[in-house]
C-alpha positions in Angstrom: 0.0 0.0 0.0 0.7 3.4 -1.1 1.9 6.3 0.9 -1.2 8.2 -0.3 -3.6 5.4 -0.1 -2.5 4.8 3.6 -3.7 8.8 4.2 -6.7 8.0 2.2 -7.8 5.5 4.6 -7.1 7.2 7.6 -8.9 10.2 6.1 -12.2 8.1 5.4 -11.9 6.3 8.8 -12.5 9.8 10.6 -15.1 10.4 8.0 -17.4 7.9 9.4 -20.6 9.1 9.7 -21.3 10.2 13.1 -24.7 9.2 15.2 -27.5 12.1 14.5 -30.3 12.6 16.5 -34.0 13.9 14.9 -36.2 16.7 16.1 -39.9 15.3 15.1 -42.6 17.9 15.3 -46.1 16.9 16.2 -49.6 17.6 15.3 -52.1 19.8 17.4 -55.0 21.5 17.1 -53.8 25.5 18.0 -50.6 26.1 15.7 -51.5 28.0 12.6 -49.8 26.4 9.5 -48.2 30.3 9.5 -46.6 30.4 12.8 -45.4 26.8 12.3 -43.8 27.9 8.8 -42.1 31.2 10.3 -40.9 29.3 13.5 -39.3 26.5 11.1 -37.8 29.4 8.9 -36.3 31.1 12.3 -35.4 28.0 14.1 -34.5 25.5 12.1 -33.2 27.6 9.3 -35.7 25.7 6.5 -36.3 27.9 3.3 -40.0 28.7 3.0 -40.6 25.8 0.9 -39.1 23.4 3.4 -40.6 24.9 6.0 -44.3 24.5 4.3 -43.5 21.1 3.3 -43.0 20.1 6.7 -46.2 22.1 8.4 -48.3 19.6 5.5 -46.6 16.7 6.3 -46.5 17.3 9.9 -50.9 17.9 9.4 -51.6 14.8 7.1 -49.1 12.0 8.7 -49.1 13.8 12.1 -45.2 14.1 12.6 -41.9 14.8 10.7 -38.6 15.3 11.2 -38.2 18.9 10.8 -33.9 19.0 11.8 -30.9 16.3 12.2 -28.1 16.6 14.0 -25.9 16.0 16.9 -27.7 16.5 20.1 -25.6 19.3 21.0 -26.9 21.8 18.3 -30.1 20.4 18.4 -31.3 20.9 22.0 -31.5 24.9 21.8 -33.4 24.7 18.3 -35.8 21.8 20.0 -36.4 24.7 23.1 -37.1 27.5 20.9 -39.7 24.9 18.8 -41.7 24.6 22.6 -40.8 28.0 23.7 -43.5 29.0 20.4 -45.6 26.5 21.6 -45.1 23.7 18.6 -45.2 20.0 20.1 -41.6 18.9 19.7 -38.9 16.1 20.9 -35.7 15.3 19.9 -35.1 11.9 19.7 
């Protein structure tokens, strides 16, 4: 083995994908579909259109995983979802 391909490997080994945790947002019956959108946008960073794709999938299926990431980042962005009142949990 190669000089190079010996880095390679050592490059890809710290590569490895790293275990990510979910915020899931739930369905309720007092969030408008525009304060979930504009609390997505501000939050979670979404564009508009992800943001209104996951307020409709979050109505019809009654979840969705609206951020991934390591716990660490996610925690503050999954208090700021319940500070506004939007059912959320990281899990």
């Amino acid at each position: 083995m190669s000089t190079k391909e010996k880095i390679r490997e050592k490059v890809s080994l710290k590569e490895a994908p790293t275990l990510n945790n979910e915020i899931v947002v739930y369905n309720d019956d007092v969030n408008t579909f525009d304060h979930v959108i504009e609390t997505l946008m501000r939050v979670c960073e979404h564009t508009p259109e992800q943001a209104e794709q996951c307020s409709l999938i979050v109505h019809y299926n009654g979840k969705c995983t609206v951020k991934t990431g390591p716990l660490k980042k996610l925690k503050p962005q999954c208090l700021q979802l319940l500070e506004a009142g939007i059912s959320a949990e990281i899990i």
